[in-house]
N, C-alpha and C positions, 0 to 999 in steps of 0.2 A: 185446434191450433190457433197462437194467437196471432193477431194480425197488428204489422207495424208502420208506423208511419212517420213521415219525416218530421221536424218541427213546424215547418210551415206548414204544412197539411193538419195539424194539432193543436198549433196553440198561435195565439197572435204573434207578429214582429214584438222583441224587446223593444223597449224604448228608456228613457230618463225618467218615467213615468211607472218602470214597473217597480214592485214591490214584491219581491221574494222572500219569503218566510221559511227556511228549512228545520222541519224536525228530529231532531237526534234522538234516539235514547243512548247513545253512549259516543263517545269521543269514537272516532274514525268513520262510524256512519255518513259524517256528513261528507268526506270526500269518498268515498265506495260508491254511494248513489246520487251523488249532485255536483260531484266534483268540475264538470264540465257545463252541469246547466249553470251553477255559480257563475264562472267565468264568463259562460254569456250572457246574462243578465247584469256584472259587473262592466265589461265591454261594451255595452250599449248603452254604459250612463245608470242604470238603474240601481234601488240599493238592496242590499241583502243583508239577512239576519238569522244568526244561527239560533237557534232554540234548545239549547241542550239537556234533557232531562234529568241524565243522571252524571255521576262521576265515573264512569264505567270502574268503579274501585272492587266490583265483588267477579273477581279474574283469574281466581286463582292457580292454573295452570298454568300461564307462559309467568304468573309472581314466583311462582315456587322451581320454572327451568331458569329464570332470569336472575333471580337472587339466591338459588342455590339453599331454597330451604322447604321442609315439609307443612311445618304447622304455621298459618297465617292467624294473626290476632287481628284484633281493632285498630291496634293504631300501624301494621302493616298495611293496611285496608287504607289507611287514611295514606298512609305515604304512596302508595300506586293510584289512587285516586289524584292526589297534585304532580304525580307523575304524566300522567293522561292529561290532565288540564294543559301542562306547559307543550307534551305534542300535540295536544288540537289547535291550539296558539301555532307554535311551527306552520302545521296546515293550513290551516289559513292564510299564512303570510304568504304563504308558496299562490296560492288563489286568489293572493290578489284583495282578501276580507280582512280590514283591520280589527285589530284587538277589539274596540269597543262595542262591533258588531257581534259579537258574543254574549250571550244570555245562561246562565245556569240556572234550574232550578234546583238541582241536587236535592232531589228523590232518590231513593234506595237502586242502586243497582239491583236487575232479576228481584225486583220489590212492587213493580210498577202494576202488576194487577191488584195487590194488595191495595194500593195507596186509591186505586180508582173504588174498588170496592167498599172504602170507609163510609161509615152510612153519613156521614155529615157532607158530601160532597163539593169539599174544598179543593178538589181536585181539578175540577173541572171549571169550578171560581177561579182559581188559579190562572187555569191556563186559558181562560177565557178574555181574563186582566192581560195578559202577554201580549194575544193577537192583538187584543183593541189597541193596544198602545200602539204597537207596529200598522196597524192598519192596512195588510197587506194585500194585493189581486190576486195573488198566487202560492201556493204554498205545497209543497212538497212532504209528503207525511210516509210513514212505512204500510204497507200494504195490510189490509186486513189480513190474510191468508199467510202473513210472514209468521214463521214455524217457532220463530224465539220469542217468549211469551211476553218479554218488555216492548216488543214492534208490534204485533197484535194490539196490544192495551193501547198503545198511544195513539195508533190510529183508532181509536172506540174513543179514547178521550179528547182528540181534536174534532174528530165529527160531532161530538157530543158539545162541546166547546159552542162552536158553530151553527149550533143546531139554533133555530127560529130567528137568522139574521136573516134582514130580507136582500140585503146585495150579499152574501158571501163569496171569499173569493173560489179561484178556481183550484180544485184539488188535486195533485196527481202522487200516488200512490207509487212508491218503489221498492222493491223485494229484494232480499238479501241474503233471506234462507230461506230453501223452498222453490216451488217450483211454479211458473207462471201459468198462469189459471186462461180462460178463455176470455179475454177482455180487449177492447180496445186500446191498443198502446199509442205511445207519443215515443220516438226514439230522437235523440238528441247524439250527432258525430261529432267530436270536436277538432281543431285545427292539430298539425304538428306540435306547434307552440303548447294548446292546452294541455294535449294527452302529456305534454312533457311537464307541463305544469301538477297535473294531478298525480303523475308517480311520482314526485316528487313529493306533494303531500302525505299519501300516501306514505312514503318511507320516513316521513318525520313521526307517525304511529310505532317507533322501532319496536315496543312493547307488545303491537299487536303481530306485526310482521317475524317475531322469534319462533312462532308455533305454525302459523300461518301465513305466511307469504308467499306461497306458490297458490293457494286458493285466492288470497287479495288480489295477487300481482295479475292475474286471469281476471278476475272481475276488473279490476282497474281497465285493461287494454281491450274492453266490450265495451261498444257504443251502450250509451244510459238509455235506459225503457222505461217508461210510466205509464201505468192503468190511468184515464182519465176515468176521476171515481162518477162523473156526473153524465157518463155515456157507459157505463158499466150498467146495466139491468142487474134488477136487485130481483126479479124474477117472482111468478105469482103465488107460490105455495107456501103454506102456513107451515108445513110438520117439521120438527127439529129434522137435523142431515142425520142423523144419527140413531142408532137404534143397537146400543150396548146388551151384550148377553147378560144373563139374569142373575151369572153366577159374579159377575165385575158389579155390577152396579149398589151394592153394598157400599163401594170406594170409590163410588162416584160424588161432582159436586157439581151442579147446577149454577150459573149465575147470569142474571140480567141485568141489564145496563141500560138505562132510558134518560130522557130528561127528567122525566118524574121520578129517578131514583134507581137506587142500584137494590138485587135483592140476590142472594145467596142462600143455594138449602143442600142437602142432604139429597142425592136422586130419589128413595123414600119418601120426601118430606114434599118433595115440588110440588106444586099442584099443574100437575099432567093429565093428562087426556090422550086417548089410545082410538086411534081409528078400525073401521074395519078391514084396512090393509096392515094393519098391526104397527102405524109409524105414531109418533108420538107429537102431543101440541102443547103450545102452553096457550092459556086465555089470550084473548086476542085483544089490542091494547090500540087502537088506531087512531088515538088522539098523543101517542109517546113516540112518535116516528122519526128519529130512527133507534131501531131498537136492537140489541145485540147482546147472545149468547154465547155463551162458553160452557162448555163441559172439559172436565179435570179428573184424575186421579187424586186423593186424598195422598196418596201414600207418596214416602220421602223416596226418591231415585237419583242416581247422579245423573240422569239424563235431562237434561237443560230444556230442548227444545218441544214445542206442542204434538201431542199426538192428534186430539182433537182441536183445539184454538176456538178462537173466536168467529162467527158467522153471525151477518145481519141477517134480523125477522121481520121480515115484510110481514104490515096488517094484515088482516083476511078481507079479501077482496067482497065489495058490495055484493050481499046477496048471497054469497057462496056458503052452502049449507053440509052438515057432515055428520056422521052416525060416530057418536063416540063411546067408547067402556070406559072403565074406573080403570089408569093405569097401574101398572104392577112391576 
C-alpha cells in the first residue's frame, strides 16, 4: 500500500525562488499530473516550464471519431499535431503559464523509446541542454513504471539527463497509466479556485476529452500524488524482474540504457546469466549507475501500452557472489 503525504510533509514551502520543470511526452500530460502543483508554484512567485516532448500527433482514434475518417496520412498527423499545440497553449492560459514558458522538442509521438535507443545519444544531449538552461530545483517527470512506453522512456531519459550533476534537482515521479507501486508519495490538494482552474484546462484538450473524458475528468478531480524518486529504494537485487517462457523469448528484445550507452539485442543474443534459482542477470555495470531495462515484444500489436516496461538495475552489491549457468 502506498503511503501519502501532504506537501509540507514532502517537499519544501514554494517560494520565488523555486524552479519547476514539467515533463510532457504529449500535450495534456501536463495538466492531468501537475495541473495544480503548477498553480502552486506559479502562486508563490516561482517560475514554471513546460518541457514537451512530443506533438502528441500519432492519436489516431479520437482523429478518426473527430474528423470522421479512417485512413490518417502524414500530413493528417501534422494537422492533429498543431491541433494539440494550440490546446496545450489554451491550458496553460487557464494555469496561469504563459506561452513562452513552453518548450517543444518534437520527437516522434509513441517514438520515444526508439529516439533514446539511437546509439549516437543525442537524446539525452538534448535533453540535458533543456534542463541546464532552465536550471531547475524541482522537476516533475512520468513515473518509471508508467504502462505507456513514451512515460516510461522519458523518465530513463531525464534520470539519465541528470545523471553525475552533483546538486540535481529534486524529482517527483507522476503516473498516468498504471498502477501505483509501493513508494513514498507527496500529494498535493488544491484550492476551489485551482481545481476549477485545471478542469478547465483540462477541457481545453477537447481532442483528448472526445474519447476520454470520463477517465480524464476522474483523474482531474483526485488530489495529484508523486513518487519522491530520491526516497524510492531502488532495492538490493541484481536479477532482471522477469523471467519469460522459452517458448515467447524468440520475440523478445532486451534493452539497456546507462550513461555509458544504450545497447539493444535479441533475448538470444543478450549476454545473460542464469542463476541457480533460474532468474536471470546481466553483467554487472557499477561504475554506469543508474541503469535501466527494458524487455519488449518484437511483434507489431495494436496495444499501445507496456506489458513489461522499463525497471532500474541496481549494481551488484559489494561482495555479493552467485552460481551462474549459460542462459537459454
Amino acid at each position: 500500500m502506498s503511503q501519502a503525504t501532504d506537501r509540507a510533509g514532502g517537499l519544501p514551502p514554494f517560494s520565488a525562488a523555486t524552479r519547476l520543470l514539467v515533463v510532457a511526452p504529449h500535450p495534456d500530460d501536463e495538466t492531468i499530473a501537475t495541473g495544480l502543483l503548477i498553480q502552486q508554484v506559479r502562486a508563490a512567485g516561482g517560475e514554471v516550464r513546460i518541457l514537451l516532448l512530443t506533438a502528441g500527433d500519432n492519436n489516431p482514434w479520437p482523429q478518426r471519431w473527430l474528423e470522421r475518417r479512417l485512413l490518417i496520412g502524414a500530413a493528417d498527423r501534422r494537422r492533429w499535431g498543431r491541433r494539440r499545440h494550440a490546446e496545450v497553449l489554451q491550458a496553460l492560459q487557464s494555469l496561469g503559464v504563459p506561452e513562452p514558458a513552453l518548450q517543444s522538442l518534437g520527437w516522434p509521438d509513441m517514438g520515444l523509446t526508439e529516439v533514446l535507443l539511437q546509439a549516437d545519444g543525442m537524446a539525452m544531449a538534448t535533453l540535458a541542454t533543456a534542463i541546464g538552461e532552465f536550471r531547475p530545483d524541482l522537476v516533475a517527470v512520468p513515473a518509471l513504471s508508467d504502462r505507456h512506453p513514451d512515460h516510461g522512456t522519458a523518465h530513463v531519459l531525464v534520470r539519465l539527463a541528470l545523471a553525475g550533476q552533483v546538486r540535481p534537482p529534486a524529482l517527483l515521479a507522476y503516473l498516468v497509466h498504471g498502477r501505483e507501486g509501493n513508494h513514498r508519495l507527496v500529494e498535493i490538494r488544491g484550492t476551489a479556485a485551482q481545481s476549477a482552474n485545471k478542469r478547465a484546462a483540462l477541457a481545453a484538450h477537447h481532442s483528448q476529452m472526445a474519447l476520454s473524458g470520463k477517465r480524464l475528468a476522474r483523474l482531474a478531480t483526485r488530489p495529484e500524488r508523486y513518487a519522491d524518486v530520491a526516497a524510492t529504494p531502488s532495492g538490493a537485487a541484481t536479477a532482471l524482474p522477469w523471467q519469460p517462457p522459452a517458448w515467447l523469448r524468440p520475440w523478445l528484445r532486451l534493452s539497456v540504457a546507462s550513461v555509458a550507452g544504450v545497447h539493444s539485442w535479441r533475448w538470444r543474443d543478450a549476454p545473460l546469466q542464469r542463476d541457480q534459482a533460474g532468474c536471470f542477470h546481466l553483467p554487472p555495470a557499477a561504475a554506469e549507475h543508474p541503469r535501466f531495462v527494458r524487455l519488449a515484444l518484437t511483434l507489431r500489436s495494436p496495444w499501445i501500452f507496456d506489458h513489461w516496461g522499463w525497471r532500474e538495475l541496481p549494481g551488484r552489491s559489494v561482495g555479493a557472489e552467485a552460481d551462474f549457468v549459460q542462459a537459454g
